[in-house]
C-alpha positions in Angstrom: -206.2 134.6 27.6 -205.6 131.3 28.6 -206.5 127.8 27.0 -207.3 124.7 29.1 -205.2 122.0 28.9 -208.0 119.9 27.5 -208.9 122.2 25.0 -205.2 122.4 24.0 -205.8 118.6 23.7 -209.0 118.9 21.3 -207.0 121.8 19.4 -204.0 119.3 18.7 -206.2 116.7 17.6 -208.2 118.1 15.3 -205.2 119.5 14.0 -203.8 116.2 12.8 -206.8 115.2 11.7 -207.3 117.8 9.2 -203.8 116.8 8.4 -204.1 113.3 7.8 -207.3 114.3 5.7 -205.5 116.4 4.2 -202.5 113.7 3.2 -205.5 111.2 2.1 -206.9 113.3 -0.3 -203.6 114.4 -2.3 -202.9 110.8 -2.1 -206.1 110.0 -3.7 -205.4 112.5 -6.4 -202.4 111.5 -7.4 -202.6 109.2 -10.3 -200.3 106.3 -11.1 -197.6 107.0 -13.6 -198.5 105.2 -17.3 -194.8 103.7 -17.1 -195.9 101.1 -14.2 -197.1 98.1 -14.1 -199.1 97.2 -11.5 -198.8 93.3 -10.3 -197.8 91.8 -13.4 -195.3 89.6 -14.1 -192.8 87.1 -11.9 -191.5 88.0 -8.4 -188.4 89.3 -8.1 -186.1 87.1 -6.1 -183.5 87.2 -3.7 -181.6 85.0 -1.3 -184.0 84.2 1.2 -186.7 82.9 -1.5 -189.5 83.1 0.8 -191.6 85.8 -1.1 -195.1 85.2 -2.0 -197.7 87.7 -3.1 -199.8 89.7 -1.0 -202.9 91.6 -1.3 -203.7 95.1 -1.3 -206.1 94.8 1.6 -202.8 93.3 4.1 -201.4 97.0 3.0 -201.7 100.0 5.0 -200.2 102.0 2.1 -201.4 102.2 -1.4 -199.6 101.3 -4.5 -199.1 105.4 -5.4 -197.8 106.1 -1.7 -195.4 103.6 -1.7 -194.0 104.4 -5.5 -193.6 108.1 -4.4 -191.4 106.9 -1.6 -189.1 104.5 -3.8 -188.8 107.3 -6.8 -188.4 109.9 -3.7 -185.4 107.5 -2.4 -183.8 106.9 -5.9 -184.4 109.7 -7.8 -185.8 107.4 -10.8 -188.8 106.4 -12.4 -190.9 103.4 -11.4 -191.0 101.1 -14.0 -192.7 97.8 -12.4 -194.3 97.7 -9.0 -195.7 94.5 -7.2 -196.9 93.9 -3.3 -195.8 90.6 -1.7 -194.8 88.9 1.8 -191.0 89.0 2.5 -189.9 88.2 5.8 -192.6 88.6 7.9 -193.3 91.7 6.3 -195.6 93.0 3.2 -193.6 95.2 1.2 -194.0 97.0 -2.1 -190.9 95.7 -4.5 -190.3 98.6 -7.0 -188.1 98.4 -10.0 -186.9 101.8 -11.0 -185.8 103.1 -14.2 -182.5 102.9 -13.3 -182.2 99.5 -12.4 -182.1 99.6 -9.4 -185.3 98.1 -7.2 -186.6 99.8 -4.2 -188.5 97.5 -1.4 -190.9 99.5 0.6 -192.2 98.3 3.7 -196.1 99.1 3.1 -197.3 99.6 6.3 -195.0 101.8 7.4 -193.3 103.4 4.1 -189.8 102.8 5.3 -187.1 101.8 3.4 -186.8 98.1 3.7 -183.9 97.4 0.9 -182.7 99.4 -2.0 -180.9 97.1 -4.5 -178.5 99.3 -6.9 -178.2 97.8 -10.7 -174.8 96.5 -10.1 -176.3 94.5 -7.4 -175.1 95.5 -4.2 -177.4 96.8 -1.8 -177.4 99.7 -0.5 
């Protein structure tokens, strides 16, 4: 039996659409941890001092996505989460339980910056 090559085509993307369906609704499931708190309190600086806040609509991740990836990264428990402009990019900032805070680029989910308790970056 063969399969054309643009059925192979239609067969792929349905595919990833069922997985990115998929990936939405556990997302969606997944509830925030009680330990967070979202948006609240003063931005976390750094060197450059050209944050400002941003708004959940300039995200292409939400809040729960992007804490996943920072306590994924660390290992710890997020602790304070807020979404602002850094650089030309919107990222989550996420302090972790450890002390350490986690900046997650929210359109993308990489890593932007992990900043260890001591202070050095890592």
């Amino acid at each position: 039996m063969s399969v054309q090559p643009k059925s192979r085509l239609l067969i792929i993307a349905a595919v990833l659409i069922l997985v990115m369906l998929a990936g939405a609704a556990l997302v969606t499931a997944q509830k925030l941890p009680s330990s967070v708190t979202p948006g609240q309190g003063a931005n976390i600086s750094d060197d450059s001092g050209d944050e400002t806040p941003a708004s959940p609509a300039d995200a292409q991740l939400t809040e729960a996505e992007a804490i996943a990836i920072a306590e994924a990264e660390r290992g710890s428990t997020a602790t304070f989460v807020e979404l602002e402009r850094e650089g030309g990019l919107v990222i989550y900032s996420i302090d972790q339980a450890d002390g350490s805070e986690v900046e997650v680029d929210a359109s993308s989910g990489a890593i932007v910056e992990v900043e260890l308790a001591d202070g050095n970056d890592d």
